[in-house]
N, C-alpha and C positions, 0 to 999 in steps of 0.2 A: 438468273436472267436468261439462261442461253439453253437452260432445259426446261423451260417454261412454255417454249415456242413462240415469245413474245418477238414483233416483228422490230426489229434492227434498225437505225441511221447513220446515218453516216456521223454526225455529232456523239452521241450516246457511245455507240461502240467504238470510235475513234480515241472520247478522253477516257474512256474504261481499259483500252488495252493500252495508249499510251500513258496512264496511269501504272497500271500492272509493270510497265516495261519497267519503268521507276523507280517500281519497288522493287520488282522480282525479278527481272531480270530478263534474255531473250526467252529463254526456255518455256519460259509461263506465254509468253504474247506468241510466240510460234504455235503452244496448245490450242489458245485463241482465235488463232488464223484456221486451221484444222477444226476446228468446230463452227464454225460458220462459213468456212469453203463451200458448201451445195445451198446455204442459203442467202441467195442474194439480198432480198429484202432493199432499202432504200439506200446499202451502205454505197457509198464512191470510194472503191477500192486505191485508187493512185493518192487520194485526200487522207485516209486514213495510212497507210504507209509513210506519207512522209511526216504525221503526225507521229508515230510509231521512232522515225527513224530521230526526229526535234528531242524525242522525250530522252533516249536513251545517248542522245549528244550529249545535251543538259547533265546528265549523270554520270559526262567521260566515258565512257563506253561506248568509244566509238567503232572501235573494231566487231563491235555489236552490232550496231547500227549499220554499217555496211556488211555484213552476213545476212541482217533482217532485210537489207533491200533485196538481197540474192535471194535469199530464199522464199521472200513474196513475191519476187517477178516468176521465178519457175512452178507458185502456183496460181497464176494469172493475174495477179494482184496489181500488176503494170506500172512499179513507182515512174515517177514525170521529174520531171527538170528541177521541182522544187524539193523534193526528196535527196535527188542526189548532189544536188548545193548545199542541202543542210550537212552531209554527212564532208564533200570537199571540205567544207568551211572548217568544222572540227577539224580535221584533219590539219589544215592551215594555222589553225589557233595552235595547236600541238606542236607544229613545228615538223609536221613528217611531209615534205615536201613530195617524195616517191609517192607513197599512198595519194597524199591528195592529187595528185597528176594522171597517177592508175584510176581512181573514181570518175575524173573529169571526163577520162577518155571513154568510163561505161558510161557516164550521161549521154555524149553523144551519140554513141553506136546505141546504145537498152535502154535510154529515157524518151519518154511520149511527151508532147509538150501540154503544159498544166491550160486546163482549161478556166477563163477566169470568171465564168459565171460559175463556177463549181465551190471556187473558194470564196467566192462573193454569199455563197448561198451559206459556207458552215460558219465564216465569219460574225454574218449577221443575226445566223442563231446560237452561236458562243454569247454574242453579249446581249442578246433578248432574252437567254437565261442568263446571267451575272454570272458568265463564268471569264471573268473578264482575263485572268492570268492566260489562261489556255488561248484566248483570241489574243491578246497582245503576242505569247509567242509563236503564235500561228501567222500571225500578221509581220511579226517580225523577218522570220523566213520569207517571205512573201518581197516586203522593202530590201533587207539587206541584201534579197539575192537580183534586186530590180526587175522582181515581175511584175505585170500589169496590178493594177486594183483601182476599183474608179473613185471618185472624188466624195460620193456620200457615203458611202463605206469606211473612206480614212475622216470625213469628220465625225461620223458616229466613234469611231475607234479613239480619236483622240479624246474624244467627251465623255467615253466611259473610260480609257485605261490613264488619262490624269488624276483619276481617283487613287489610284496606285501605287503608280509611278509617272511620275514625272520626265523623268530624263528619256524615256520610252514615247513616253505622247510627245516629247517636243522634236525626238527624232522621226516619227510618223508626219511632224506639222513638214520638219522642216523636207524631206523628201518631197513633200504635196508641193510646197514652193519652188523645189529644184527643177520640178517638173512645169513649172510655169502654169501651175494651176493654183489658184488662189482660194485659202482658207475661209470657211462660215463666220459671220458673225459670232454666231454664238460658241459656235466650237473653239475661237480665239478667247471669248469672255470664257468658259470653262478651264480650258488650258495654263492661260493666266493668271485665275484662283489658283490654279494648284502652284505656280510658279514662283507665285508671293508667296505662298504657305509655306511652299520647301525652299524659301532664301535664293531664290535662284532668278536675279534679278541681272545681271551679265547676260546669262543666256537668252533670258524675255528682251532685252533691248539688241542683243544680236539678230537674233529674227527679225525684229519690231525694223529695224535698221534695214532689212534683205527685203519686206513687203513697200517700207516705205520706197527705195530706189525701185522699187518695178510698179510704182503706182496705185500699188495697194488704197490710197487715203483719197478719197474722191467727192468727202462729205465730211460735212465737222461730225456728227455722228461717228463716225473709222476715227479719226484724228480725235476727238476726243476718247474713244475709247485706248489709246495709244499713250495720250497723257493721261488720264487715271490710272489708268497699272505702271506706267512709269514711277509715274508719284509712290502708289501704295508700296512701291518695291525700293520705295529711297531712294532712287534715279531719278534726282530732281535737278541735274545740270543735263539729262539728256534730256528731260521733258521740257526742261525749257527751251533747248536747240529745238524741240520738234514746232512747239509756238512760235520760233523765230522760223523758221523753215515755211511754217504757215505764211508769217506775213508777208516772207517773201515771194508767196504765189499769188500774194494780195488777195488768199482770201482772210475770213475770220475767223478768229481761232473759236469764239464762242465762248459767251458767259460759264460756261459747263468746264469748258478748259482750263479757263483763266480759275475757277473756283477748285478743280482739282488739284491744282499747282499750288495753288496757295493755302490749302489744308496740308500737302505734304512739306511746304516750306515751316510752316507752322509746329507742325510734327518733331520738325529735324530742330527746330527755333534755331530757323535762318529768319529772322524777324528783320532784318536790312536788305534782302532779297527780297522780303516781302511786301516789304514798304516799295522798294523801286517795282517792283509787278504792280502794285496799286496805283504808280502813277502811272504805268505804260498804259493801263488798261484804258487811263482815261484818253492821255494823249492819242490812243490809235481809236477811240470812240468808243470802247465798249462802257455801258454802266453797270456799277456791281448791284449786283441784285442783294434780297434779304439775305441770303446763304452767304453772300460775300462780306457785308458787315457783321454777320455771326462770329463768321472763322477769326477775324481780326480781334472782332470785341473779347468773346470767347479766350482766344491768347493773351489778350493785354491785359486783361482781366485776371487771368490764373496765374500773372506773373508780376503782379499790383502796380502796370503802368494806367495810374486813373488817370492822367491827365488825356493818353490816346485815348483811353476807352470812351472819356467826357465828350470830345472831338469828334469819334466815330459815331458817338450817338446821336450828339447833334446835326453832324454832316446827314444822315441816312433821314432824321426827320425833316431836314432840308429839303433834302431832293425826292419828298413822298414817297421812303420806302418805309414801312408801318413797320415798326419792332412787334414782334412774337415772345414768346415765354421763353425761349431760349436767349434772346436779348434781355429781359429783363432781369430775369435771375442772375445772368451772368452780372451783368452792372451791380445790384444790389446784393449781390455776395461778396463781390469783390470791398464794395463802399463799407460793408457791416464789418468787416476783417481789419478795414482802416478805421473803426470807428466813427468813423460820418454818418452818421444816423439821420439826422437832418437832409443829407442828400439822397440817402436811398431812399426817406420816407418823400422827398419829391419825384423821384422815380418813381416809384409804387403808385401814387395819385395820378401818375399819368396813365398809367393801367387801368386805374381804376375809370379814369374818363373813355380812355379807349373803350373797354370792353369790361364790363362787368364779371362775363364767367373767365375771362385772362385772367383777371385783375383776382381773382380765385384761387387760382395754380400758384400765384406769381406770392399770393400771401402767404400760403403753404410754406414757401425757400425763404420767403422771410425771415418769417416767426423763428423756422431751425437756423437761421444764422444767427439772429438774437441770440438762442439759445445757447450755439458752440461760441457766442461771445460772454456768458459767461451773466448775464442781467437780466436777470427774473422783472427790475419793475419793468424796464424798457418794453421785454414780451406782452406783459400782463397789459402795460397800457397801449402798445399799438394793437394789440388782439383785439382788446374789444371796442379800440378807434376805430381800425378798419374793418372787423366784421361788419361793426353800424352802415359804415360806408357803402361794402359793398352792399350788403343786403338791402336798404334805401334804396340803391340804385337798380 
């Protein structure tokens, strides 16, 4: 690359020599430095130094790392504030108190201070190429030593390095809130996944807990997004304090809430939690929608209470909420498991009156629950009842 005459960035050459440093050691990244000394090209000298000096921290080598700062400032190479914080820090972690005190005092007198559109600029092309490790710990130096960095730069960072690591993007979130700037929708919905994914459901409702007191939830939209990853994360007594919290501000928590809470009570079969969220829903006004006598039927059903599931399904065609495929199948898998044949096949006809291509899918789960019961007439004869049926109709 470097005898090619190919022109240089500040990215490319920064993770190529703090790569090299890595592996090889000072000696190699000082050759480095000395072969592109006369050629400026597009590189930010003080950027790529303290990338240099991050790498060879990472690798305990830090009496290296502060050599490399000495010997790139005397060839103009000008490490900044954030170079010689990486190497303090080492130093600190190490436990050599002398040394880190001697560094701190050359940041003051020999460090230029970091300019933050500089690292705004290699930041955002670290993770526009997926080199997402290198920006996490380029960013990291950046947070840990409390330099600037503006607010869509740490949501993109946290949206790309939760893929990662987790415990990294929630210390990126949680600096952005320290700082009394409030995190992206979406950058929270990303964060989140990865949060549930890596069990890390304490720390999601710690945050969730630090945006909620500073106002963060201003819209059921926020607040529902708060009880869904609550729930998904099995913090289903925090999600429900956030619901009560809600009504306390008088306003609604929303069908959407109430329906996230109650899939994750479901989940956990808190089914007497779930039953009293069903009544609250009603008492404080909300109606449950189809999704809400799903989640119930659906439960009561996989755990052979017919009597609820009889009740929930005729409560829903009560109050004009139209059962779906997902309703029907659940009832009449559950009916065919009890051997009540005679009731599922009155289920089934109501399908069939509903909707004809429902009433299609819904024959489909039928026929195979006949089947895992075990009664070839029974199959044979509702098969070709209700093909007639539907296809008539």
């Amino acid at each position: 690359m470097l005898s090619s005459g190919a022109e240089l960035d500040t990215v490319g050459f920064g993770v190529f020599a703090k790569s090299v440093g890595r592996r090889d050691g000072l000696d190699e990244v000082l050759r480095l430095v000395n072969a592109v000394h006369h050629r400026e090209g597009l590189i930010n000298k003080s950027v790529v130094a303290a990338m240099v000096a991050d790498g060879l921290c990472r690798e305990r080598r830090i009496e290296d790392a502060w050599r490399a700062l000495e010997d790139m400032r005397l060839r103009g190479w000008k490490p900044d504030f954030v170079a010689y914080r990486i190497v303090s820090e080492g130093f600190r972690l190490a436990e050599r108190a002398e040394e880190e005190g001697r560094i701190l005092k050359q940041k003051r007198k020999l460090g230029v201070a970091p300019r933050k559109v500089d690292y705004r600029e290699v930041l955002l092309a670290l993770v526009s190429g997926r080199q997402i490790s290198d920006a996490k710990e380029m960013a990291e130096a950046i947070v840990l030593g409390d330099f600037p960095i503006d607010d869509d730069v740490l949501n993109l960072l946290v949206c790309s390095v939760s893929e990662v690591d987790a415990d990294a993007a929630i210390m990126f979130c949680k600096f952005m809130i320290g700082k009394e700037r409030l995190p992206s929708i979406q950058m929270l919905v990303q964060l989140c996944e990865s949060l549930c994914k890596n069990g890390k459901g304490n720390e999601m409702w710690e945050m969730f807990r630090v945006l909620l007191d500073k106002g963060y939830c201003t819209s059921e939209r926020e607040y529902h997004l708060v009880v869904s990853f609550l729930g998904k994360a099995g913090k289903v007594r925090e999600a429900y304090d956030v619901i009560k919290e809600i009504k306390r501000k008088r306003l609604d928590p929303g069908i959407s809430s109430y329906n996230s809470l109650m899939v994750a009570l479901c989940r956990n079969d808190l089914l007497r939690p779930a039953k009293k969220l069903w009544d609250e829903m009603f008492t404080s006004g909300s109606s449950p929608n189809l999704q809400t006598y799903n989640i119930l039927i659906t439960k009561f059903a996989e755990i052979g209470e017919s009597e609820q599931v009889q009740q929930l399904f005729d409560h829903m065609v009560q109050k004009g909420v139209t059962p779906d495929s997902t309703t029907y199948t659940s009832v009449i898998t559950m009916l065919c498991q009890e051997n009540k044949y005679e009731q599922a096949e009155e289920i089934f006809n109501k399908s069939v009156a509903q909707d004809p291509k429902l009433a299609s899918s819904v024959l489909t789960v039928f026929i195979i629950a006949l089947c895992k019961q075990g009664i070839p007439v029974l199959v044979i004869r509702y098969y070709c009842c209700f093909t007639f049926s539907v296809v008539s109709l």
